[in-house]
C-alpha positions as CSV (number, residue, x, y, z in Angstrom):
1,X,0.0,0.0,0.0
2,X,1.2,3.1,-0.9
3,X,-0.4,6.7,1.2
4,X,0.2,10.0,0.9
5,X,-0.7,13.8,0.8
6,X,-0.3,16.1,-1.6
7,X,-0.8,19.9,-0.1
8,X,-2.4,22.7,-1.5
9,X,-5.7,23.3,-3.8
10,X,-6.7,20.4,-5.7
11,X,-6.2,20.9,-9.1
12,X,-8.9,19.4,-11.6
13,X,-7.7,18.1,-15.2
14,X,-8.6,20.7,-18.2
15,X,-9.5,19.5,-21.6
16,X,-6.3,19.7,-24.3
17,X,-6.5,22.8,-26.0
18,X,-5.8,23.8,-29.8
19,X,-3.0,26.8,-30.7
20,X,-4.0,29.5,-33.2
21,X,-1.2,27.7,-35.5
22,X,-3.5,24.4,-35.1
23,X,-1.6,22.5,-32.7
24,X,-2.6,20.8,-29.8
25,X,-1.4,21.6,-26.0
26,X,-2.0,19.9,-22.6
27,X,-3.1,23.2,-20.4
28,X,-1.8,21.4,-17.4
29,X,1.5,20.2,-18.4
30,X,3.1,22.6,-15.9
31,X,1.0,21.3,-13.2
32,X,1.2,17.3,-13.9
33,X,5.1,18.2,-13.5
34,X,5.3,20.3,-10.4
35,X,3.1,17.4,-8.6
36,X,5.2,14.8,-10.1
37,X,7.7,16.6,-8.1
38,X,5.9,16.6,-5.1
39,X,5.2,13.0,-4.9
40,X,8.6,11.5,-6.4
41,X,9.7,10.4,-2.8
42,X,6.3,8.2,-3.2
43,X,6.8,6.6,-6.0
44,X,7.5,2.8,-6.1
45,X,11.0,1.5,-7.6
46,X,9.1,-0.5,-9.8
47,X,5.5,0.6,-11.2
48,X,2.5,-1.5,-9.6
49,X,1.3,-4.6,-12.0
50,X,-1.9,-6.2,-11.5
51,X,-5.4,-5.0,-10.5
52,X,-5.1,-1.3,-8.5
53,X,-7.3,0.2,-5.9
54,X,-7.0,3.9,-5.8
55,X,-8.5,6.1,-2.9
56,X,-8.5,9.8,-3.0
57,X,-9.8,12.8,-1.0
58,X,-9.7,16.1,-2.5
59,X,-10.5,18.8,0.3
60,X,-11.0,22.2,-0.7
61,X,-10.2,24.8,1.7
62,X,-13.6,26.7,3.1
63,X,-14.4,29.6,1.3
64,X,-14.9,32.7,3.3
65,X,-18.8,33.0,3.7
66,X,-18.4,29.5,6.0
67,X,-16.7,31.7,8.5
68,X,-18.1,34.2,11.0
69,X,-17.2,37.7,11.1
70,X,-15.8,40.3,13.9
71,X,-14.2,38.6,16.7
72,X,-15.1,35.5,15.9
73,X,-13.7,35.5,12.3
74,X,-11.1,32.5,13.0
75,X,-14.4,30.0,14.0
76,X,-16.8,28.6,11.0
77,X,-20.6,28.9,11.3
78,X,-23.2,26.2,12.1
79,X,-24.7,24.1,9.6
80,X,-22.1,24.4,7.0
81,X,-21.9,21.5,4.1
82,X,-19.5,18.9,4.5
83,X,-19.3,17.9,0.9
84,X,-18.6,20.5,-1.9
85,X,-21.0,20.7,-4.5
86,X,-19.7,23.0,-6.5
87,X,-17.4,22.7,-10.0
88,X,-14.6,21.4,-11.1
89,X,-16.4,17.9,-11.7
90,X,-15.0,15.0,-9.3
91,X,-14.4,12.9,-12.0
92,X,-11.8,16.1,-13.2
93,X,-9.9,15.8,-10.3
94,X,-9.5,11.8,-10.4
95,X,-8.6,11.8,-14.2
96,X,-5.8,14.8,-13.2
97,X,-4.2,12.2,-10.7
98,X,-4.4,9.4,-12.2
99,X,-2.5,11.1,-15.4
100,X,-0.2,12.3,-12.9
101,X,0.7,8.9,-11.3
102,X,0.2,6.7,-14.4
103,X,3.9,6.5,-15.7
104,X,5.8,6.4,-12.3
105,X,3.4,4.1,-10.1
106,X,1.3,1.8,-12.6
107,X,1.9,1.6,-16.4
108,X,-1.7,2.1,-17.7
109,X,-4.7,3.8,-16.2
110,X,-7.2,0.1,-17.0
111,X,-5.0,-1.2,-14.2
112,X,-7.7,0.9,-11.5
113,X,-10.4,-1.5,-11.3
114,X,-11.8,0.2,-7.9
115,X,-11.7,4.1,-7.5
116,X,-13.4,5.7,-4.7
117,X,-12.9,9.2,-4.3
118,X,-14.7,12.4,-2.5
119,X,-14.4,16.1,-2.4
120,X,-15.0,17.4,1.0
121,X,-14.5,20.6,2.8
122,X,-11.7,21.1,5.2
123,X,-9.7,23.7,6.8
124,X,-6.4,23.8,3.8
125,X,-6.4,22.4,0.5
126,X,-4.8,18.9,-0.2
127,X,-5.3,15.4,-1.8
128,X,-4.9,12.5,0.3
129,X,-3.9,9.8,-2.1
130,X,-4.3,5.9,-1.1
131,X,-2.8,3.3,-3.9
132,X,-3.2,-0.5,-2.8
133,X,-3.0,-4.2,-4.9
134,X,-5.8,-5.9,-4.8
């Protein structure tokens, strides 16, 4: 089993764009690498074979209408969602990762046969990520 946390905002995989001269570009190049540098002290001397579990958990950090205001700024307000509803897609975010970890930790994305993920509120951004055999 392989665990760990990736900190700051989640970041949420954009569709490949075409240049005026009529080539295409991956708009999140720069990202996918400056995560791959973030989680090379994860990755596995060898990539995984066989059937993959992947668990994530994308928190977004709470926006600043969940907090109350004067004195008590610093405390959140009552009754405030604990799942975010809101866009980018989930499924954004888990196709971002999983192109992120694909060369390093398994050799081809069909190796995920079970993917459970979430987006949830929390106090700072980060992605918890959880890569197991099955």
């Amino acid at each position: 089993m392989i665990s760990f946390i990736i900190s700051g905002k989640p970041i949420a995989l954009k569709r490949h764009r075409v240049a005026k001269n009529g080539r295409m570009y991956d708009p999140n190049y720069k990202d996918k690498k400056n995560t791959m540098l973030k989680i090379a002290k994860f990755k596995p001397k060898y990539p995984l074979k066989g059937d993959i579990m992947l668990k994530l958990i994308f928190t977004i950090a709470y926006p600043k209408k969940y907090y109350r205001t004067g004195k008590y700024s610093h405390l959140l307000k009552d009754n405030i969602p604990e799942y975010v509803a809101k866009r980018p897609d989930l499924d954004n975010y888990c196709k971002y990762i999983m192109d992120v970890l694909q060369p390093d930790f398994y050799k081809d994305d069909s190796q995920v046969v079970k993917l459970q993920a979430e987006k949830v509120y929390g106090i700072k951004g980060e992605t918890e990520i959880i890569i197991d055999k099955i």
